[in-house]
C-alpha positions as CSV (number, residue, x, y, z in Angstrom):
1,X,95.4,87.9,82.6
2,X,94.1,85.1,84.6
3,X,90.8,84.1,84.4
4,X,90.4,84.0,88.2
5,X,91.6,87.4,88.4
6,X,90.4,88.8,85.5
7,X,86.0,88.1,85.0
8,X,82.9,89.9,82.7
9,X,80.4,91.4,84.4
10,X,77.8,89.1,83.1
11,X,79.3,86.6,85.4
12,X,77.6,88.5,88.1
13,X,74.4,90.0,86.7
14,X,72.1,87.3,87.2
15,X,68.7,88.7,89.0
16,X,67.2,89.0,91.7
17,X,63.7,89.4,93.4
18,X,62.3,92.7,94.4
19,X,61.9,93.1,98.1
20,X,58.5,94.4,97.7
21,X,56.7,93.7,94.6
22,X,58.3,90.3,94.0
23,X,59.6,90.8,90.4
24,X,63.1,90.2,88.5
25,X,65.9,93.0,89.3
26,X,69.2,93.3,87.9
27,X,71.8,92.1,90.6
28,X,73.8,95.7,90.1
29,X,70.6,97.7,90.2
30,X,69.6,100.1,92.9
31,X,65.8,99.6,92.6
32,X,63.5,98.0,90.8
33,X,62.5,98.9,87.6
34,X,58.7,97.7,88.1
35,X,57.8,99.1,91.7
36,X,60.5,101.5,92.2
37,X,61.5,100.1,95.3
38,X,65.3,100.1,96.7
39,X,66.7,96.8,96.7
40,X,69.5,95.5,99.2
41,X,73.2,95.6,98.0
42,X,73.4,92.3,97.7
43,X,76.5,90.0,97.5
44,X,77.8,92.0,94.7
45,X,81.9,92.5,94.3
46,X,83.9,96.1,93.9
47,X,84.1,96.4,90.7
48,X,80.3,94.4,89.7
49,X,79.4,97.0,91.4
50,X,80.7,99.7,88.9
51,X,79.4,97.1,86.2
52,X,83.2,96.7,85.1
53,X,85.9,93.7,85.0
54,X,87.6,92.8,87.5
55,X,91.3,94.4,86.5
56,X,94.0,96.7,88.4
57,X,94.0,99.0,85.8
58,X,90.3,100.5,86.4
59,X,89.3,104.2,85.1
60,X,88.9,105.8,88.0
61,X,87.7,109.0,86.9
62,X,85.2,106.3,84.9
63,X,84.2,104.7,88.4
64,X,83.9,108.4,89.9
65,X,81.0,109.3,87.2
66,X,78.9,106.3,88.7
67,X,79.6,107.1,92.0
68,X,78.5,110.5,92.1
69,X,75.4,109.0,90.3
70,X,74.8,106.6,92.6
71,X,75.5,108.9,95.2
72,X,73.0,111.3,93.9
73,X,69.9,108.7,93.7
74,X,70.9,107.4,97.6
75,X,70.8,111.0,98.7
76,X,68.8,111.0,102.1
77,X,66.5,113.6,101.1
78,X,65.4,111.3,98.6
79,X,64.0,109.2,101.2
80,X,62.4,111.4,103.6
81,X,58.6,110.3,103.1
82,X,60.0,106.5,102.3
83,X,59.4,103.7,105.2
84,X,61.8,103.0,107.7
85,X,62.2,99.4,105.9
86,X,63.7,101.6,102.6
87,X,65.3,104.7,104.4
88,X,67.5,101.2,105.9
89,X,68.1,100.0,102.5
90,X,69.4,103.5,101.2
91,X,71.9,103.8,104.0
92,X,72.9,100.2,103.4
93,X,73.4,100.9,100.0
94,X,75.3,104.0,100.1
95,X,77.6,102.4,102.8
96,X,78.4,99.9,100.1
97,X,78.9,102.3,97.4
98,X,81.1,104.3,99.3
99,X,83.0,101.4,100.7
100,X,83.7,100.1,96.9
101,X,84.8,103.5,95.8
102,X,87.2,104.5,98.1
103,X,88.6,100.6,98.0
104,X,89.2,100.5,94.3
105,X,90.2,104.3,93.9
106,X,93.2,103.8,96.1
107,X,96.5,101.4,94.2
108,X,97.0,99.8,97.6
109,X,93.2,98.7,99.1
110,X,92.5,97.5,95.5
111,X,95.7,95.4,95.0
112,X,95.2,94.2,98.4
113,X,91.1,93.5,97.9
114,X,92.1,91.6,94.5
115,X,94.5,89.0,96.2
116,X,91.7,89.2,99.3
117,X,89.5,87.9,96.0
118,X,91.8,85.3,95.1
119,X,92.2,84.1,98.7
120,X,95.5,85.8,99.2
121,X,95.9,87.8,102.8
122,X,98.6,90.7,101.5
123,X,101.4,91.5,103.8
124,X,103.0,94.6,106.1
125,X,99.2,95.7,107.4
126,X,98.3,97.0,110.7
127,X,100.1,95.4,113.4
128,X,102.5,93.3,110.9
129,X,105.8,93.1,110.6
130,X,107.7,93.7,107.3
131,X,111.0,91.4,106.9
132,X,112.1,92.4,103.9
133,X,115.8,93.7,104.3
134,X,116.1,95.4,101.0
135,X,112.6,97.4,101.3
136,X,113.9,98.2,104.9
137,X,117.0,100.0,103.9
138,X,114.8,101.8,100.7
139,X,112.3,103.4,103.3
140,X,115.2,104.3,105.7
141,X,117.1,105.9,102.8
142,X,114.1,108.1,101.9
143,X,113.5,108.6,105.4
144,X,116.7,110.2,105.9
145,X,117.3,112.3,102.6
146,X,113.7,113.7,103.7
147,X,114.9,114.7,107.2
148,X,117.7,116.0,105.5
149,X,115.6,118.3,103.2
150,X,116.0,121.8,104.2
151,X,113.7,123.7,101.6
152,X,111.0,123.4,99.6
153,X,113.2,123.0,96.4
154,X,114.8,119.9,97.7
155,X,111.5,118.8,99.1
156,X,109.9,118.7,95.4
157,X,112.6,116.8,93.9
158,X,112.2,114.3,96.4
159,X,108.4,114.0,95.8
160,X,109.1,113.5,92.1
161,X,111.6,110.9,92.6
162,X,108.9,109.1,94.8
163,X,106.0,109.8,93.0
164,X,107.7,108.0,89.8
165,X,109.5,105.2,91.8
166,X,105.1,104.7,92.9
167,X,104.2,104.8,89.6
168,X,106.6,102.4,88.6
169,X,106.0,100.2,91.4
170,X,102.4,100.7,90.5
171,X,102.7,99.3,86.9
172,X,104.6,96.0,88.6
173,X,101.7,95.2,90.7
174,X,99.2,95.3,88.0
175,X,101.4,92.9,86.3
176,X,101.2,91.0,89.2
177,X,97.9,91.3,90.4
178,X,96.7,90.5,86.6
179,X,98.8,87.7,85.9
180,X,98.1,85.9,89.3
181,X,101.6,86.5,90.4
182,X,100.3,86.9,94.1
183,X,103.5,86.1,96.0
184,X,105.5,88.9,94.1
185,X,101.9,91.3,94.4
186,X,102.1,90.9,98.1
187,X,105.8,92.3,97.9
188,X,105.1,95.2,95.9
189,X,102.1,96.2,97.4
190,X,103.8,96.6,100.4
191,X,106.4,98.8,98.9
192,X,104.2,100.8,97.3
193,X,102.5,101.6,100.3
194,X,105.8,102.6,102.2
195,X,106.5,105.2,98.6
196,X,103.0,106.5,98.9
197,X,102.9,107.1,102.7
198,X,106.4,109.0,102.1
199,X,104.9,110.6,99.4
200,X,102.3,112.3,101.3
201,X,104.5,112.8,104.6
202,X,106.6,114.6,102.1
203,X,104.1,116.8,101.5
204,X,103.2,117.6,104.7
205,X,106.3,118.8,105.7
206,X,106.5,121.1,102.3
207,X,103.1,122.7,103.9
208,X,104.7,122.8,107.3
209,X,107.6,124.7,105.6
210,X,105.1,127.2,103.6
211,X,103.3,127.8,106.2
212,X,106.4,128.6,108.7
């Protein structure tokens, strides 16, 4: 693990002053422990934001406890009687929560928001163009044996062989995303998000079948 990819917490805690009654507050808290008042989101990362370090492998079900905690205390009925200046704040703050959760809970938005981190644009997004011969052939292969799936028992097999070829392909681009292999990360991100998009369209045409 690098240390640019890999960083405490603590490197990110430092405080910051209440909005309203001027005193010190935690850089990952919601509001402040003196006055009460919600704070601002701040400049704070993903994963400072779940007060863990800054690694591929996270626990999501972990990071899914603090959101729905965090989710709970931004609840809008919790701010019905609050000024317009905090009613703001909450919805700025719960923007931001829900932004970092569904970015780190997905393998592909959080490789590609760890090499964003590390000043690395990742490859084969909206509107690009993927060269990469051998990755080609892979997705038209799977492609084609899908189209060629006539039942739901065929069907299955084919989302188990792509739903372990993904987690595979998953455990290479932590390796790469740890170790600050971002050339090779860039690569494999990409492929896993042709094996997860086939994945799903997989299923979809299972539930087409079922429901035929």
């Amino acid at each position: 693990m690098t240390a640019a990819s890999k960083q405490s917490t603590s490197n990110t805690s430092g405080d910051k002053t209440c909005w309203s009654c001027k005193g010190p507050v935690a850089a990952v808290a919601l509001f402040c422990d003196t006055c009460g008042a919600i704070q601002a989101p701040g400049q704070l990362d993903h994963f400072a934001r779940f007060e863990i370090e800054r690694d591929f492998n996270v626990d999501i079900d972990a990071i899914e406890v603090q959101y729905l905690k965090q989710q709970q205390a931004l609840h809008p009925d919790r701010f019905a009687t609050k000024s317009a200046r905090e009613k703001a704040l909450s919805q700025q703050q719960a923007a931001s929560l829900n932004d970092a959760f569904e970015t780190l809970k997905n393998p592909v938005s959080r490789a590609e928001y760890m090499m964003r981190m590390n000043g690395v644009e990742p490859e084969g997004g909206e509107g690009q163009t993927v060269n990469d011969p051998a990755l080609l052939m892979e997705a038209m292969e799977m492609r084609e044996a899908l189209d060629d799936a006539g039942d739901r028992t065929a069907i299955d097999a084919i989302i188990r062989d792509v739903r372990k070829t993904a987690r595979d392909c998953e455990k290479e681009v932590a390796t790469a995303i740890n170790g600050g292999a971002y050339d090779a990360a860039r690569k494999l991100t990409t492929r896993l998000r042709y094996l997860l998009k086939m994945a799903q369209e997989a299923r979809a045409k299972k539930a087409r079948l079922a429901a035929a």
